[in-house]
Every structure is written in structure tokens, then in C-alpha cells.
N, C-alpha and C positions, 0 to 999 in steps of 0.2 A: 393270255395272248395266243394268238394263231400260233402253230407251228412254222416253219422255213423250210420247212421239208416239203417238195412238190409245188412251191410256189415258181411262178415264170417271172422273171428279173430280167429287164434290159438294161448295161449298164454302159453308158457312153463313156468312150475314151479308155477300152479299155486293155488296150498293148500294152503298157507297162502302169508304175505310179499306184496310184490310189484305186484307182478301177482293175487294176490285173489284182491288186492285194483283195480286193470287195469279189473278185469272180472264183478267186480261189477257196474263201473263204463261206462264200451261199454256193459253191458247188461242192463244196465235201458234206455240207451240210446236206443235201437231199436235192438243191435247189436245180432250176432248171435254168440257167443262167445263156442270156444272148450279149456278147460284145461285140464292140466296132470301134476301127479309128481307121484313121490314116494310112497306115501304114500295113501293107498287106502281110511281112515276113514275122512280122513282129505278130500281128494280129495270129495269125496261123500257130507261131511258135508257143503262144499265151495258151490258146484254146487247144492243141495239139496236145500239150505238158497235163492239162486240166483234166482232160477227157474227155466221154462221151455226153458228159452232163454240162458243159460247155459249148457254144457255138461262135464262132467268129466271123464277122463278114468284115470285110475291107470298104470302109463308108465314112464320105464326108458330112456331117451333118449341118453344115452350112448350105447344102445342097438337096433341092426340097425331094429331087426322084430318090436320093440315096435317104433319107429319113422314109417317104412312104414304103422301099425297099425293107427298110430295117425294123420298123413295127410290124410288118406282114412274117417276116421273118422269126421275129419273137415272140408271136401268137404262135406259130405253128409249128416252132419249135418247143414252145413249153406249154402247148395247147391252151393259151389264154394268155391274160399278163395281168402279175399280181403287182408289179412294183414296177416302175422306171427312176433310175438313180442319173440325173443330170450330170455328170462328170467332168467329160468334156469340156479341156478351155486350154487357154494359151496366154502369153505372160507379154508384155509390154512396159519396158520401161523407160525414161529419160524425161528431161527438164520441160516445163510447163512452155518455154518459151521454145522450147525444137521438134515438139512434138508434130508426127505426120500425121495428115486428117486421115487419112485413106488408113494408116494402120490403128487409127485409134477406130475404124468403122469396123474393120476389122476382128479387134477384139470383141465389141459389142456385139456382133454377127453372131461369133465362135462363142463367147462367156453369156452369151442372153440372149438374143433372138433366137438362135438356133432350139435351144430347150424351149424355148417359150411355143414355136411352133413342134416342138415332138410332142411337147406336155397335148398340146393340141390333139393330135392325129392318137395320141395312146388313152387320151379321155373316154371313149364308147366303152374302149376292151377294159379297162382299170373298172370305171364303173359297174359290168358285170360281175366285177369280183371282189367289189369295195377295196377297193387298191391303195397305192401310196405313191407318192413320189418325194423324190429328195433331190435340192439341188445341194450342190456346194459353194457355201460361199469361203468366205477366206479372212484369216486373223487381221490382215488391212483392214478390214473395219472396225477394227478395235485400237491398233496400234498405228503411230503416223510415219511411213517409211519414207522419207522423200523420192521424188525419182518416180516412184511407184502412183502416181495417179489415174494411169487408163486401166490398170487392173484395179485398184479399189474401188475405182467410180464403177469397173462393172459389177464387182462382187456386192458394193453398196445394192443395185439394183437388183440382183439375184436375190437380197433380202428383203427387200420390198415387194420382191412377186410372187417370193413366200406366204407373206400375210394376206395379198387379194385375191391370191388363186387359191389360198385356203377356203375363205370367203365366198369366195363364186364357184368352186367345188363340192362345198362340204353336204351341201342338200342330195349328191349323187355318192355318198358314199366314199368320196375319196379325201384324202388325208393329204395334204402339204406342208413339207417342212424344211431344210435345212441345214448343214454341218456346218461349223464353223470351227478347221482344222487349225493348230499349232504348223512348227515347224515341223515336214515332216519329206525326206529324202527321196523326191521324186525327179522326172527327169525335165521337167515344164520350161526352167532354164535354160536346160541345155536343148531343147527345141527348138524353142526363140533365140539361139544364139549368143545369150548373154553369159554365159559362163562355159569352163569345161565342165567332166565329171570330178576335176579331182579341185576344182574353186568351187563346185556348188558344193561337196562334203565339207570344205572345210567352214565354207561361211557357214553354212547351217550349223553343224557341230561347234561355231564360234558363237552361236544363238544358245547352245544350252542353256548358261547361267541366267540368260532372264527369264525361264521358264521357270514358275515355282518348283517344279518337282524335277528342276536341274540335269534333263534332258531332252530332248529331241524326240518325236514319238515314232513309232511304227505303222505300216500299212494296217495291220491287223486291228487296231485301235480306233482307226475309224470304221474299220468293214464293224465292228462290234457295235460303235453309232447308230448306221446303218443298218444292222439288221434289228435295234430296234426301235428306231422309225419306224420301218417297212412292216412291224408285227403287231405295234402300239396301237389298240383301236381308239384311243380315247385320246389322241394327241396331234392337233394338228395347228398346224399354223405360226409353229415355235423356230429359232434358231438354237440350236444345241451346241456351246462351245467345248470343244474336244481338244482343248490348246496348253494338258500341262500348266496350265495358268500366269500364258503369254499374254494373254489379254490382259493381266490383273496390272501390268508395268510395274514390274516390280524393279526395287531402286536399292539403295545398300544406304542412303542417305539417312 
């Protein structure tokens, strides 16, 4: 496999969570890492801490000038783009019967459309460098949480445009693929509002025991997914579950 060293990586969403742990981990490595979210202090303070092999810009990517912004950005700051890591998404939950249209369009915008149009605009630069991308999807597609249906129906979908953008990619050299994370202590809750920080640690850390390997995972653990996807030349079009073996439903029956 390629090396990660010198490779340009854009990785959406990445002020804190799963994408500050992936930017920390391909920039000690060599890499040339571009983040963005939301949030500008946070974004600054991620990319600031990281160093020079870091870049941070403050971008919605639901918003098509701040996507064209933020692939120009990550070509010239890592003089190309070897990887774009989908990350980026937001959390919605509540009963079949009270759900609001607007917020379930919402999610769909932020958990799918939005990557689907970067995956778009970072196709040219990836192709000159037989690239990769990865989205994320999420153990709701394995496990039935109630409540939880406008996030799994998008992460469903995230899975689905794994396999046909592998498909309609793979003749250009680029690679699509997938994570499909466990539980693992981010702040995605406490963005949307649904919990504090000290009810998301507990629920979560109340999720260990149905994880085969009877805990909760780390950031680090997916950036290791991650990096190799982004390295694997010979693997595309897969979901990779990274879930402690939350998926497996495990039962004491």
C-alpha cells in the first residue's frame, strides 16, 4: 500500500468527534490534512493544536460557495487531493408519527446530499491521483434503535452510494468505501440538542456490554479504518464495520 505520508486529505466535520481524531492522526503521520465545520473557534482551535500540517476553514457544506471554497482550499493546501473522508453529519431523532419534514430534509442535505455533491467537485483532483473517499455510515444499519429513523434512513443511504459511486468511479481510478462505526464518544448529540455531555457519556458507556469486546471505542480506531481505505488499492466499494461487534446483537439468552 501507498504511504500516508504527503498524501492531501480533506476531511469534513472536522472541529471535534471522529474527524478532529482522523485529522490528528494523518497529520502526525506526514499527511497534509484540510478540515471544516461549522463552527469557526472550534475549527481554529482543532487545526491550531495540530499544526502546520493542518488547515482549517470555517464551511458549511450544505452550502454549495463554501464546498467550491473548501476543495480549492484543499488542493492548494496539500498541493493535490489524495483522499476526501465524508464525515460531516448531524443527528435527528423522534417518533415516526412527530417527525418534522423540514428537519428530516435537513439531515438528508447535511448526512447525503452535501458529500454527494463534494464527492462531485473533488472527482477531477482525486482522479489525478487515483484517490479515495470514505463516507460514514453508522451501526443503525445494523442495529434497530427506535426513535432513530431519519438518521438511519440517511446512513442507509450513505451505504448505498458506496456501492454505485464505486461503480461509476472505479474506471477513473478512485476507490469508494465506507465505515461503519460502534459506539463511539462524540459530540453529534449534543449538537442536535438531544442530550448533555454528561447523558451522552453515560448512555453510551451504558452501550458497552452489547459490544462483543465489552466496550465503547475510541477516535483513534476509526482514523486506523480510515487510513486504510484511503491506502488500500485494491478495495473498493465495501462497508467496513468498526463496531466492537455491536452489530453482531449480541444477547446473554
Amino acid at each position: 500500500m501507498r504511504s500516508v505520508e504527503g498524501m492531501s486529505i480533506l476531511i469534513t466535520g472536522g472541529g471535534s468527534g471522529l474527524g478532529e481524531g482522523a485529522a490528528r492522526y494523518f497529520a502526525v503521520r506526514g499527511a497534509r490534512v484540510t478540515i471544516c465545520g461549522r463552527r469557526l473557534e472550534k475549527i481554529e482551535a482543532v487545526a491550531n493544536s495540530i499544526g502546520p500540517n493542518c488547515l482549517g476553514l470555517q464551511a458549511d457544506i450544505t452550502k454549495a460557495e463554501d464546498r467550491d471554497r473548501l476543495v480549492e482550499a484543499a488542493v492548494a493546501h496539500g498541493g493535490g487531493l489524495h483522499g476526501l473522508v465524508n464525515n460531516a453529519g448531524n443527528m435527528m431523532r423522534g417518533p415516526i408519527a412527530e417527525l418534522d419534514e423540514q428537519g428530516l430534509l435537513d439531515i438528508f442535505h447535511t448526512n447525503v446530499v452535501a458529500g454527494m455533491m463534494l464527492t462531485g467537485l473533488a472527482q477531477p483532483h482525486l482522479a489525478k491521483e487515483g484517490g479515495a473517499i470514505v463516507f460514514m455510515g453508522s451501526v443503525h444499519t445494523r442495529r434497530a434503535f427506535p426513535g432513530a429513523s431519519p438518521y438511519a434512513a440517511s446512513k442507509g443511504a450513505v451505504e448505498a452510494l458506496t456501492k454505485v459511486l464505486a461503480a461509476e468511479l472505479g474506471s477513473q481510478n478512485i476507490r469508494v468505501n465506507c465505515i461503519v462505526p460502534g459506539a463511539v464518544l462524540t459530540e453529534i448529540n449534543q449538537r442536535a440538542g438531544l442530550f448533555d455531555d454528561e447523558a451522552a457519556a453515560k448512555r453510551l458507556n451504558d452501550m458497552a456490554s452489547s459490544h462483543v469486546l465489552g466496550r465503547i471505542g475510541r477516535e483513534e480506531e476509526i482514523a486506523e479504518a480510515m487510513d486504510y481505505l484511503l491506502r488500500a488499492e485494491w478495495t473498493t466499494g465495501t462497508s467496513v464495520e468498526v463496531d466492537g461487534g455491536l452489530g453482531l446483537g449480541l444477547t446473554n439468552a
